[in-house]
C-alpha positions in Angstrom: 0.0 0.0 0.0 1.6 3.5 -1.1 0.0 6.5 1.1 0.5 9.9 0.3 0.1 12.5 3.3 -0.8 16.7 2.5 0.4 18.1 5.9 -0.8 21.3 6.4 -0.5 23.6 9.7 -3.4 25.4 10.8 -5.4 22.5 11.9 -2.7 20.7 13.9 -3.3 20.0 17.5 -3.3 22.9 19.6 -2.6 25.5 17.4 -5.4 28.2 17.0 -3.3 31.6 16.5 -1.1 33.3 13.4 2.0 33.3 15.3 1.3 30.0 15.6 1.9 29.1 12.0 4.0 31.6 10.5 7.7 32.3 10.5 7.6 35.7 12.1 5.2 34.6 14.6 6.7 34.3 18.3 5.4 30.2 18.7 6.0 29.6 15.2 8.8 27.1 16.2 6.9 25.4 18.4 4.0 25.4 16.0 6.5 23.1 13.8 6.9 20.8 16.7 3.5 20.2 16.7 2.8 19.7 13.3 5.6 17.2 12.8 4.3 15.4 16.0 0.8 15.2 14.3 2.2 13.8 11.1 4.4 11.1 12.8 1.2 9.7 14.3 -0.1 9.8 10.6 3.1 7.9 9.6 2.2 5.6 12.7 -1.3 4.6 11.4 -0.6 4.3 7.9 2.3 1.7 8.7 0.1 -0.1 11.1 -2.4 -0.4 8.3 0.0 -1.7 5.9 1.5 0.9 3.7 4.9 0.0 2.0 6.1 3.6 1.2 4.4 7.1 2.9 5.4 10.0 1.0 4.9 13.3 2.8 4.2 16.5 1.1 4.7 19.7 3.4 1.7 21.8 2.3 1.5 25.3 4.5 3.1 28.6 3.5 6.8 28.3 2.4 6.2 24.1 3.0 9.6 24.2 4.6 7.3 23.8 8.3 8.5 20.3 9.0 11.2 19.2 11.2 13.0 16.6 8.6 15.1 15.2 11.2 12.2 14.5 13.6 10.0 13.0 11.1 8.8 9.4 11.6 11.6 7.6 9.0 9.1 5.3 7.9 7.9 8.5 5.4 10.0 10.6 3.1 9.3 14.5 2.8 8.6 16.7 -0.2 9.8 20.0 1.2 10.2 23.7 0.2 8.4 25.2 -3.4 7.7 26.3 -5.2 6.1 23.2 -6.4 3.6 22.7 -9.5 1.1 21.2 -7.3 1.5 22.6 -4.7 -0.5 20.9 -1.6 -0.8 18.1 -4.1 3.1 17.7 -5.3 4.0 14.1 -5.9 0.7 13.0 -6.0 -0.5 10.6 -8.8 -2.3 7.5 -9.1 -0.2 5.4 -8.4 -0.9 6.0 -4.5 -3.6 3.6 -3.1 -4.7 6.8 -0.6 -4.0 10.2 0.5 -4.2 11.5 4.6 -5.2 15.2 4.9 -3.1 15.7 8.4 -3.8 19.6 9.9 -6.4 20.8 7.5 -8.9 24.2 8.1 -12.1 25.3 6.9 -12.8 27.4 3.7 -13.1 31.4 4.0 -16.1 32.3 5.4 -16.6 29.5 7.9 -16.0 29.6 11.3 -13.4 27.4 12.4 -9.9 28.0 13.2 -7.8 29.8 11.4 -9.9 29.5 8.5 -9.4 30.8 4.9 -9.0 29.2 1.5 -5.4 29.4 0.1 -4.2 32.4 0.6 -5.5 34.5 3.9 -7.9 37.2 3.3 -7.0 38.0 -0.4 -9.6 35.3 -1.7 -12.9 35.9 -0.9 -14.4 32.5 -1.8 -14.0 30.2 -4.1 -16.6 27.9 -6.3 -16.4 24.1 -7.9 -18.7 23.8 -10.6 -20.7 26.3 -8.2 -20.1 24.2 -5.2 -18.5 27.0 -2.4 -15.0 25.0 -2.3 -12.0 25.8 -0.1 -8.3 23.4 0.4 -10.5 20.5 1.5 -12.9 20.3 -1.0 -10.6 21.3 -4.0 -8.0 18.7 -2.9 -10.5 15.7 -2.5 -11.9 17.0 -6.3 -8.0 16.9 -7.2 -7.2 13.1 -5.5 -10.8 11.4 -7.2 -10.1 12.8 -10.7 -6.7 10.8 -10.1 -8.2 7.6 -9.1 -7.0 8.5 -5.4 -9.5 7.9 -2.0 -9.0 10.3 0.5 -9.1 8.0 3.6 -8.4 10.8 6.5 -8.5 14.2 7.8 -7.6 16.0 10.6 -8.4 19.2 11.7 -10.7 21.2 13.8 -14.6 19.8 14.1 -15.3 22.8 11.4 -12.4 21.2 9.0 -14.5 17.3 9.8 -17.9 18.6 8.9 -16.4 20.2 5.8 -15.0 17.2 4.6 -17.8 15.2 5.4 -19.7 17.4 2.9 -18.0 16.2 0.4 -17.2 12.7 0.8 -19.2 10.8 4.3 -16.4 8.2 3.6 -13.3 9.5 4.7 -12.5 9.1 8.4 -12.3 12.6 10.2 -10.5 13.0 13.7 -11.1 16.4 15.5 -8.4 17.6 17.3 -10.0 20.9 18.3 -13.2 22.0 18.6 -13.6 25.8 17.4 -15.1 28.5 19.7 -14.1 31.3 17.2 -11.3 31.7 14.3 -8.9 32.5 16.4 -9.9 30.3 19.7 -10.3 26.8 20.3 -11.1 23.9 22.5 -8.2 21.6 22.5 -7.9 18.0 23.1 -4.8 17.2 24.8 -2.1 16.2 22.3 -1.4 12.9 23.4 -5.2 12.1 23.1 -5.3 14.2 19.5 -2.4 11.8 18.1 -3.5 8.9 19.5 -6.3 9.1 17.5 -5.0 11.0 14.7 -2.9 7.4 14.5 -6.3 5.6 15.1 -8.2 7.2 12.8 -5.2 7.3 9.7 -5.2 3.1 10.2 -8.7 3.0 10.1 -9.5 5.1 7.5 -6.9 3.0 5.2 -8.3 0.0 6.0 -11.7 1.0 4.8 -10.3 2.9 1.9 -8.6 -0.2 0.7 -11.9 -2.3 1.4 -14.2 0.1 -0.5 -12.0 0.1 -4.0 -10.7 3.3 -6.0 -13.0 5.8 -6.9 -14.2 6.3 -10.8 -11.8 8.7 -12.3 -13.6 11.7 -12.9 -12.1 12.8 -16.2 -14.7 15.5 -17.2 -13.9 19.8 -17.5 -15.0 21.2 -14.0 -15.3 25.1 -13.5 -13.4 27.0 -11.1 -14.3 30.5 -10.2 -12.3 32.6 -8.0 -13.1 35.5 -6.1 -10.4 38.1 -5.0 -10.7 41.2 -2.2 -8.4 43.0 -5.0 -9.8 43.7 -8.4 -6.0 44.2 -9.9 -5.4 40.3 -9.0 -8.5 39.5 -11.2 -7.7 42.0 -13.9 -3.9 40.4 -14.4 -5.4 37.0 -13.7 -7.7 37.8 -17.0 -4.6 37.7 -19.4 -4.1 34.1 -18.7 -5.4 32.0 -21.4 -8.6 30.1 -21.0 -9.4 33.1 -17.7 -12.4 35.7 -18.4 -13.6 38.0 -15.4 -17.3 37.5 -14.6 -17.4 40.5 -12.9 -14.5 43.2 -12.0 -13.0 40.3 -8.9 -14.1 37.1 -10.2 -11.9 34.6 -12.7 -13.3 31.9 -13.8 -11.8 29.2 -16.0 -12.4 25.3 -16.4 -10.3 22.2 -17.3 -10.0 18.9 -14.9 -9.4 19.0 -11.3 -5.6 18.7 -11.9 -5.3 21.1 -14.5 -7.2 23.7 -12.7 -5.4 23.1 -9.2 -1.9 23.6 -11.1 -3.2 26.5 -12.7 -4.2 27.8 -9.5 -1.3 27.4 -8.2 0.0 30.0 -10.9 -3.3 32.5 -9.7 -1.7 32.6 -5.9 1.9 33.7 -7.5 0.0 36.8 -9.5 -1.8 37.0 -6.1 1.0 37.4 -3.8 3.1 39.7 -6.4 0.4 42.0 -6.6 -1.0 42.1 -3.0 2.3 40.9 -0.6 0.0 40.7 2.2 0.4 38.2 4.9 -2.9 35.8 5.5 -5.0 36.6 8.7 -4.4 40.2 8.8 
């Protein structure tokens, strides 16, 4: 069995702040601690279920977050960017499963630290005219490559979310939000014990249940940006029209358009340089 792990940051157990999860924050460091701890416990459960090779993809911010010499070395690392895919780098289908380890809500809901991609600079995103935020654009992403998503983790906001779009996959809360910036927090050992629970789990019923149908077919993505000078650079991309003066919208498969929007958040962050959460 070959598992392929998306670590992200703001959902990690106990983490609920910016300066938890960015470089110039003062518990940034020990934000990576945490992270790494929760994906270790990932590692755990994916080797207890059987996987022959985990490949871990570091998916937050400058994806240089994980501590490589205190990861579990039952996994290898993708680390640093930029990357093509992004979130998604290495993944293809030759993986049996993917674990979504420290993943939020889209922007607008209210759960930890939530936001879709890229802080407050996107206002919301649509799939096909689905509202769609990491979550939902990553499972879109893993089914059109013959991939199950078999776990996430995250706050109880991040597990409803998921469970929107696929009842399947196996979600473990590891905080339970009170606001976007405040949270209820399970105690760590309890959140990775169960994070390693729910990874072996979710695997084991992944594998049970059979790949999904490859969903081949053109999807459209629409975008909306607080900045109408990010739409109106974003329009001189081929295959990219404005349907109003701060929404793009394009269409292709889910892989196409997450590379592509990979290429949106670098016109984004050129034109903007904001930090997310401000």
């Amino acid at each position: 069995m070959q598992v392929y792990i998306s670590a992200d940051m703001e959902g990690v157990t106990g983490l609920v702040d910016a300066d938890d999860v960015q470089p110039q924050g003062r518990d940034y460091e020990h934000g990576r601690t945490m992270m790494t701890e929760d994906v270790n416990a990932a590692v755990r459960g994916a080797l207890t279920a059987g996987a022959t090779r985990v490949l871990v993809n570091d998916a937050h911010g400058s994806m240089r977050n994980l501590l490589a010499d205190r990861l579990h070395p039952g996994a290898s690392l993708v680390r640093g960017k930029p990357k093509r895919m992004g979130m998604l780098e290495g993944l293809d289908g030759g993986f049996d499963a993917m674990l979504c380890i420290g993943f939020h809500a889209r922007a607008g809901a209210l759960g930890v630290l939530s936001h879709s991609f890229f802080g407050h600079e996107i206002e919301d995103m649509w799939l096909d005219d689905r509202p769609v935020g990491e979550i939902g654009f990553a499972h879109a992403t893993a089914a059109a490559l013959g991939v199950p998503v078999a776990m996430l983790s995250g706050d109880d906001v991040a597990c409803e979310e998921m469970n929107g779009w696929d009842s399947g996959v196996a979600t473990v809360p590891v905080k339970y939000a009170r606001d976007r910036f405040a949270a209820r927090l399970r105690p760590a050992a309890e959140a990775r014990a169960a994070i390693e629970g729910g990874a072996a789990a979710g695997l084991r019923r992944a594998a049970a249940g059979g790949r999904p149908t490859v969903a081949d077919g053109s999807l459209t993505l629409a975008v909306r940006w607080q900045s109408s000078s990010v739409a109106a650079q974003l329009e001189a991309v081929p295959g990219v029209t404005l349907k109003d003066s701060r929404t793009v919208v394009t269409s292709g498969t889910a892989p196409e358009l997450f590379r592509l929007f990979g290429l949106f958040m670098q016109v984004a962050a050129a034109r903007t340089g904001h930090y997310p959460y401000c």
